[in-house]
C-alpha positions in Angstrom: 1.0 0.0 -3.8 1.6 0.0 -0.1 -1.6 -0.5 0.7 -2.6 -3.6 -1.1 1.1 -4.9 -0.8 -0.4 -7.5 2.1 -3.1 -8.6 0.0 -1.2 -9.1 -3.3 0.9 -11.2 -1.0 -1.8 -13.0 0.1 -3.2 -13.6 -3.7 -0.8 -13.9 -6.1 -0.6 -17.8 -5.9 -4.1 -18.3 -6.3 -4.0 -16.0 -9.1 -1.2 -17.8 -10.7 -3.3 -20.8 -9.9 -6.1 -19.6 -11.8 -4.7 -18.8 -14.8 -3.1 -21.9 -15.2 -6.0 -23.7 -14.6 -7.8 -21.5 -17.0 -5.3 -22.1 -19.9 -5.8 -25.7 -19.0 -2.0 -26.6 -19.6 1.4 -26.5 -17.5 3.6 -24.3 -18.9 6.0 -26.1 -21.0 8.2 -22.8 -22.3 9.4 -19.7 -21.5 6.6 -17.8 -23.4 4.1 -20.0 -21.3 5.5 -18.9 -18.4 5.8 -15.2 -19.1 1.7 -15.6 -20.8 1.1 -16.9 -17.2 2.7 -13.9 -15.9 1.4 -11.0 -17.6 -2.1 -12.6 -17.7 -1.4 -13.3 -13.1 -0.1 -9.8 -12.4 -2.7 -7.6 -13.4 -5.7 -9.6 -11.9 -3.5 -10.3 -8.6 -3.1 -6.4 -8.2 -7.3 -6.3 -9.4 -8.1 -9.0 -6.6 -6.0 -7.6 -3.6 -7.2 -3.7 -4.6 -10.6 -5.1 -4.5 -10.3 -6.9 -1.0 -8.2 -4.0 0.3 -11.5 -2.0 -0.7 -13.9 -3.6 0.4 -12.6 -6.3 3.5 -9.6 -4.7 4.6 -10.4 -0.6 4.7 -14.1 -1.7 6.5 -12.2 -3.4 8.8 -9.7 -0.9 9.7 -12.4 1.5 10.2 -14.5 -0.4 12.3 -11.5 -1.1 14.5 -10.6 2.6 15.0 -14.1 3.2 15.7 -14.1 0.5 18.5 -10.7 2.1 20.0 -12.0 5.4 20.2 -15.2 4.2 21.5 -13.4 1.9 24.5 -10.1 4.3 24.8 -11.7 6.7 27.2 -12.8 3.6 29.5 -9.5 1.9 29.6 -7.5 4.8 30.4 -10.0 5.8 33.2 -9.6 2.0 34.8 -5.6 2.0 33.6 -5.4 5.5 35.8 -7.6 4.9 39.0 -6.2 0.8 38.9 -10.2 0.1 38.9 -11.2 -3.0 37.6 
């Protein structure tokens, strides 16, 4: 759950959003509001696994890729004070 924690942040409005707008009503009760919830939670926790899969573990690798590609170069300049 840590992982997609940021991205569930991120999308649980719009979720929310959604399935309100899909339902095509406000809540007017209690039982609307729960429908809303247990309908919101699972495709909130669908939506940020998803963009956690395929957005934000790309990402991350592509970055560690760049760091260890450019580390050896800026610790080189870092040591001798080159620029």
């Amino acid at each position: 759950m840590g992982r997609i924690s940021y991205p569930l942040y991120l999308f649980h409005e719009p979720c929310s959003w959604a399935i309100h707008l899909a339902l095509g009503k406000k809540p007017q009760s209690i039982a609307d509001c729960l429908l809303v919830a247990a309908l919101a939670a699972p495709l909130s926790i669908l939506v940020a696994a998803l963009l956690n899969r395929f957005v934000g573990d790309p990402l991350v690798r592509r970055g560690r890729r760049i760091v260890k590609r450019e580390a050896p170069q800026t610790v080189c300049k870092v040591a001798l004070k080159c620029k």
